[in-house]
Chimera marker file (.cmm) of the C-alpha trace (Angstrom):
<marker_set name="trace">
<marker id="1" x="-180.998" y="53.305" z="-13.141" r="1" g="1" b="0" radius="0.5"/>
<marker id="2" x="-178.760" y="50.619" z="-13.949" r="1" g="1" b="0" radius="0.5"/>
<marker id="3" x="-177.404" y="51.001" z="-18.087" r="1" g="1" b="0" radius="0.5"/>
<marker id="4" x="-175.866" y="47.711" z="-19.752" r="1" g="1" b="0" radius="0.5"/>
<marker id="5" x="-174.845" y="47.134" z="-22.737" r="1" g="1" b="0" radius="0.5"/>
<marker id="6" x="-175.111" y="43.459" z="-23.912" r="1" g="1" b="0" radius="0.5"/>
<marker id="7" x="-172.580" y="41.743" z="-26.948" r="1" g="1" b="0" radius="0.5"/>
<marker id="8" x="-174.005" y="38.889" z="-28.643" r="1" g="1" b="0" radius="0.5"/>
<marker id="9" x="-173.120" y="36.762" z="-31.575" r="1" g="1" b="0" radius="0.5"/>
<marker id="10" x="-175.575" y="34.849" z="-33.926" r="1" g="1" b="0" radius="0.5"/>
<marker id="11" x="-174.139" y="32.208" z="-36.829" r="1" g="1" b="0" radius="0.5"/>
<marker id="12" x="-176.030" y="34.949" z="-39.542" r="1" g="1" b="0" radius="0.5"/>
<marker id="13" x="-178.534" y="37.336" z="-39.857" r="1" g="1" b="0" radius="0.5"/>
<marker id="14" x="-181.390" y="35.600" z="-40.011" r="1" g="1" b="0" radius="0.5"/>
<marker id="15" x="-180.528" y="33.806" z="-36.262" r="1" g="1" b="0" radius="0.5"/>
<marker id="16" x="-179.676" y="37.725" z="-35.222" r="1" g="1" b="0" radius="0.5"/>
<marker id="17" x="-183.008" y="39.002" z="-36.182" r="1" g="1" b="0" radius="0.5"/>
<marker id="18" x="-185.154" y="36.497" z="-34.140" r="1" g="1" b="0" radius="0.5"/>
<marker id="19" x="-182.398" y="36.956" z="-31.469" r="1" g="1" b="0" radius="0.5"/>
<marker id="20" x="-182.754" y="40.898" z="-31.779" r="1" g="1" b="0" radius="0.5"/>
<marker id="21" x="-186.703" y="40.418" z="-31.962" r="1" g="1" b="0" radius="0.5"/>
<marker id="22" x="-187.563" y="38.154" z="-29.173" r="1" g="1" b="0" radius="0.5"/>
<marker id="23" x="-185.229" y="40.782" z="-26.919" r="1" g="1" b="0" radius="0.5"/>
<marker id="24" x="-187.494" y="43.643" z="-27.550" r="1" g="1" b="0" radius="0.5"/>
<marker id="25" x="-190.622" y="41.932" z="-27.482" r="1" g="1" b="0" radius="0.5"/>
<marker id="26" x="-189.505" y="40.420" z="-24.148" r="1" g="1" b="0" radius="0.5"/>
<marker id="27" x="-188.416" y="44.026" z="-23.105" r="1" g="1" b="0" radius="0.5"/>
<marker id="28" x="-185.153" y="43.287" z="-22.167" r="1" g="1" b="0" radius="0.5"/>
<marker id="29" x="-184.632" y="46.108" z="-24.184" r="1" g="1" b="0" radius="0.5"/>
<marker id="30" x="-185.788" y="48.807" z="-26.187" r="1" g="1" b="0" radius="0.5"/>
<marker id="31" x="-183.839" y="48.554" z="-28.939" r="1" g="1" b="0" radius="0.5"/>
<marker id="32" x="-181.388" y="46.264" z="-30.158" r="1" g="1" b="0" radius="0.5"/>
<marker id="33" x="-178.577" y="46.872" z="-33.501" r="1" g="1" b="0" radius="0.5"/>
<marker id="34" x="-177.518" y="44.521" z="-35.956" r="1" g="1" b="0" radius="0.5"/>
<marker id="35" x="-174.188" y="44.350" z="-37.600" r="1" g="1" b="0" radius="0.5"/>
<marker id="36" x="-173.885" y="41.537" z="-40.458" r="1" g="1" b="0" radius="0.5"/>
<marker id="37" x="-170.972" y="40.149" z="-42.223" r="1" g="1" b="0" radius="0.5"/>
<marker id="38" x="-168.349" y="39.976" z="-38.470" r="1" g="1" b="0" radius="0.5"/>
<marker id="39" x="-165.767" y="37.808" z="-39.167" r="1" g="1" b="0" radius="0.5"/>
<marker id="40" x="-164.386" y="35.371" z="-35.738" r="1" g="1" b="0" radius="0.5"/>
<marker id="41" x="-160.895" y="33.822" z="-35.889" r="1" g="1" b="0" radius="0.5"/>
<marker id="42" x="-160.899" y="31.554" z="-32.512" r="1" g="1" b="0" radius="0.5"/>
<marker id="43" x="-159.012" y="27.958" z="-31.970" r="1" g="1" b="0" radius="0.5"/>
<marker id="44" x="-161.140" y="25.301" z="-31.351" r="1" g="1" b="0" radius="0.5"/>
<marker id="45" x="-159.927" y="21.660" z="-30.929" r="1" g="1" b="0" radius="0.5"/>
<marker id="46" x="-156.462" y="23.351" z="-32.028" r="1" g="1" b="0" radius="0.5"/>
<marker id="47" x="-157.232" y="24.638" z="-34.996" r="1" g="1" b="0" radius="0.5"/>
<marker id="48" x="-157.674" y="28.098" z="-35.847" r="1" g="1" b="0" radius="0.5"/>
<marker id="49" x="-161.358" y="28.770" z="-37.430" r="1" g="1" b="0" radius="0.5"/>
<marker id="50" x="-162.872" y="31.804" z="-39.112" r="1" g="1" b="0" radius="0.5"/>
<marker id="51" x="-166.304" y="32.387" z="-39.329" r="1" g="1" b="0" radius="0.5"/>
<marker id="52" x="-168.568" y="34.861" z="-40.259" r="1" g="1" b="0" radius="0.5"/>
<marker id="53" x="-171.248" y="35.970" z="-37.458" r="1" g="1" b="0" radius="0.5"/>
<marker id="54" x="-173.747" y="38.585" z="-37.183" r="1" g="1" b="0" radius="0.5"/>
<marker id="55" x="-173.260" y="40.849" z="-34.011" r="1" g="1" b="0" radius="0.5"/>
<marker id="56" x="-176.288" y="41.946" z="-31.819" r="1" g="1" b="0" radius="0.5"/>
<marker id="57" x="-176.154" y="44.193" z="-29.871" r="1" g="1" b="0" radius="0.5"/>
<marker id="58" x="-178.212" y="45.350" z="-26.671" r="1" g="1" b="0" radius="0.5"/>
<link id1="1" id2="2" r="1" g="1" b="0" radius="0.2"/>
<link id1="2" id2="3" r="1" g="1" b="0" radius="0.2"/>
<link id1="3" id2="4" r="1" g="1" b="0" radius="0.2"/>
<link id1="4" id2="5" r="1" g="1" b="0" radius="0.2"/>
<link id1="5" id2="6" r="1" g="1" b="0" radius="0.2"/>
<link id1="6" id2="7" r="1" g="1" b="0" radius="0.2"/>
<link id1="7" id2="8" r="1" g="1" b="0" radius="0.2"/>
<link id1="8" id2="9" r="1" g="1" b="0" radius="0.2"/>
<link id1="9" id2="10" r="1" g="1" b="0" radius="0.2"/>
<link id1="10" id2="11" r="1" g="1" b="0" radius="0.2"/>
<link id1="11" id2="12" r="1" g="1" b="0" radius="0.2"/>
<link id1="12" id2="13" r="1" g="1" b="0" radius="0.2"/>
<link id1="13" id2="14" r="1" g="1" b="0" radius="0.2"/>
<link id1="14" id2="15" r="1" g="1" b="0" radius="0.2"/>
<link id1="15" id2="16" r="1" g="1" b="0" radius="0.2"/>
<link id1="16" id2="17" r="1" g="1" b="0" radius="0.2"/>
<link id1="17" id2="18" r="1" g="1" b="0" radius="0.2"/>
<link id1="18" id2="19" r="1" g="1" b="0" radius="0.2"/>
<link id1="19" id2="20" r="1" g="1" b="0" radius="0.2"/>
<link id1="20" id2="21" r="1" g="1" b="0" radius="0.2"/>
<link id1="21" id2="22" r="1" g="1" b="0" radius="0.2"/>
<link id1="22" id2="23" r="1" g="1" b="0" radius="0.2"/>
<link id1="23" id2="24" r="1" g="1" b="0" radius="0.2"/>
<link id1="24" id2="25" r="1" g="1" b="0" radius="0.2"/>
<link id1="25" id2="26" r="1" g="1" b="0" radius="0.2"/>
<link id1="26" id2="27" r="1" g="1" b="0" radius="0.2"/>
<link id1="27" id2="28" r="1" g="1" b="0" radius="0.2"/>
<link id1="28" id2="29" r="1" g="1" b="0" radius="0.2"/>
<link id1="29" id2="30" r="1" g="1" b="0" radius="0.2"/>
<link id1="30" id2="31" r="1" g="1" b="0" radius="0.2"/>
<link id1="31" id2="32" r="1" g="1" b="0" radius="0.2"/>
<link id1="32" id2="33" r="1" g="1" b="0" radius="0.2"/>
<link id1="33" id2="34" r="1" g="1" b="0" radius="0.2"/>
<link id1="34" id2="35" r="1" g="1" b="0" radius="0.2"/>
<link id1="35" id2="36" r="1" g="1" b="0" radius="0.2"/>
<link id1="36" id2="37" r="1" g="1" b="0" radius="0.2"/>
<link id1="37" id2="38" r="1" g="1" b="0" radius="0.2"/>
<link id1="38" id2="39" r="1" g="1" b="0" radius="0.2"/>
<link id1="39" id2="40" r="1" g="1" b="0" radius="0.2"/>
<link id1="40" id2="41" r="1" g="1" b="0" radius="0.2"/>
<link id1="41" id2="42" r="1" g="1" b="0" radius="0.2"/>
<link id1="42" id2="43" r="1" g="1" b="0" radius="0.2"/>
<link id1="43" id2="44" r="1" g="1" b="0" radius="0.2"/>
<link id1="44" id2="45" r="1" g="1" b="0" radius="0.2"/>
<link id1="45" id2="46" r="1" g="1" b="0" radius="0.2"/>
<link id1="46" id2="47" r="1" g="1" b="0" radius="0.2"/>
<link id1="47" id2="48" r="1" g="1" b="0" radius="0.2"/>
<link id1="48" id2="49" r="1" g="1" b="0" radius="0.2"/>
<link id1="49" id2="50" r="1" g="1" b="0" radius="0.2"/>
<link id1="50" id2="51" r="1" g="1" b="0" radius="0.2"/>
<link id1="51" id2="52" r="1" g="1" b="0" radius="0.2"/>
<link id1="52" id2="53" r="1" g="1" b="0" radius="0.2"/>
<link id1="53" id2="54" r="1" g="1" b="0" radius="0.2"/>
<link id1="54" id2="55" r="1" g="1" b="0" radius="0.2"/>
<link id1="55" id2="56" r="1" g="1" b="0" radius="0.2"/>
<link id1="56" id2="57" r="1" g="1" b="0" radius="0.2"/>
<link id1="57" id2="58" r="1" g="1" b="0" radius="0.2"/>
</marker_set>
């Protein structure tokens, strides 16, 4: 059996919940962890941005 172990990032909780949700329904996993309140720091159109994320993961 394979084992992976998938990082994603929603914009906030409530976007990580259907995210987390729709996973285990779907059985692409059985179970799926939440961790609100991430904060990103990335450059985009060169400017650094900071943003707070929830992190799923699978």
């Amino acid at each position: 059996m394979e084992v992976l172990m998938v990082y994603i990032t929603a914009s906030d909780l409530s976007e990580a919940r259907k995210i987390g949700e729709a996973v285990v329904e779907e059985r692409l996993a059985a179970c799926v962890n939440i961790v609100d309140g991430a904060q990103s720091i990335y450059r985009w159109h060169g400017k650094i941005q900071h943003e707070k994320e929830a992190i799923i993961i699978a």
